[in-house]
N, C-alpha and C positions, 0 to 999 in steps of 0.2 A: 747850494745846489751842486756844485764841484761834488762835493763826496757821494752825492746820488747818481748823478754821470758814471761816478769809476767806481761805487759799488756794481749797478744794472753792467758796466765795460766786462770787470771780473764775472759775473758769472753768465755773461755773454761768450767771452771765449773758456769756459768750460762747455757752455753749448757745442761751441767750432770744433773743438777739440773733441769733443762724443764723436758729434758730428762725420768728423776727421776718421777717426777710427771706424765707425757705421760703414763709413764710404769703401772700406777694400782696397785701398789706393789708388781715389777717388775715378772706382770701376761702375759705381750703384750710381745713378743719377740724384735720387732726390735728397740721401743722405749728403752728398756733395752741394748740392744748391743750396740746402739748410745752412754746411759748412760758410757756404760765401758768403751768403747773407749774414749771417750771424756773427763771422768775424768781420766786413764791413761795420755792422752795427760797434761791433766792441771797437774797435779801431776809432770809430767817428765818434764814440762818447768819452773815449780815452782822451782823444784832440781836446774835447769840450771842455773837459777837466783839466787838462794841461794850461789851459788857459788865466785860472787862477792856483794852482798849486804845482810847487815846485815839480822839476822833472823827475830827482831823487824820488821823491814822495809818488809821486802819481803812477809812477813804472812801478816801483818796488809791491805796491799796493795789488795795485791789477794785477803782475803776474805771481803776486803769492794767492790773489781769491783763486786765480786759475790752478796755479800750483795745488793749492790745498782742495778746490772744487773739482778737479779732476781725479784728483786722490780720492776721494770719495765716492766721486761716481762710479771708478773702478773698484771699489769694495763690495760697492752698495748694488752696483749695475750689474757688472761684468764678475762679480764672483771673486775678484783679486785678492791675491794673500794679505791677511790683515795681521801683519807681524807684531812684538812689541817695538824692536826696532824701528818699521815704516811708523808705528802711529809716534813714537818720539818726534822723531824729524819733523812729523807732519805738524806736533804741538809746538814746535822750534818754531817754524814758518810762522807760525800765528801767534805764535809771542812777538817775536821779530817785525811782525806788522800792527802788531797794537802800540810798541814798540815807536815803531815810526810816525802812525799816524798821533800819537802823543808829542812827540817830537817835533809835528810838523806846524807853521807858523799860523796856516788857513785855519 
């Protein structure tokens, strides 16, 4: 149940993080409450997950879905440059986290 905690964590704070940026520097109301909520939740399923899998593991995980799910939404959402270079990096990330979670003992 640990990896279902800090998968829903990860793309919880991609939410925060839209969110985050939605808000104007958090000038718009509702994009900002979205932000709180949403990073409260990732926050509180991250703890849940911390619980049974290592801290290396659990941190690394979450903030590469965010890392890589943020990358994306900026592509996909916001029109972001989709260079060869950004999408390398981005398949680095996600090797690096299949990576670990093979790695990891849970």
């Amino acid at each position: 149940m640990a990896w279902v905690y800090l998968t829903i964590a990860g793309v919880l704070e991609v939410a925060w993080a839209y969110a985050m940026k939605q808000s104007h520097g958090f000038t718009r109301f509702w994009p900002t409450a979205i932000m709180a909520v949403t990073m409260a939740g990732s926050f509180g399923l991250l703890a849940l997950a911390m619980r049974s899998l290592p801290l290396g593991t659990a941190y690394t995980i979450w903030t590469g879905i965010g890392a890589v799910g943020a990358f994306i939404v900026g592509i996909m959402v916001l029109g972001e440059q989709a260079s060869i270079t950004r999408l390398v990096a981005a398949g680095l990330i996600v090797s690096g986290l299949v990576t670990m979670k093979l790695a990891s003992p849970s």
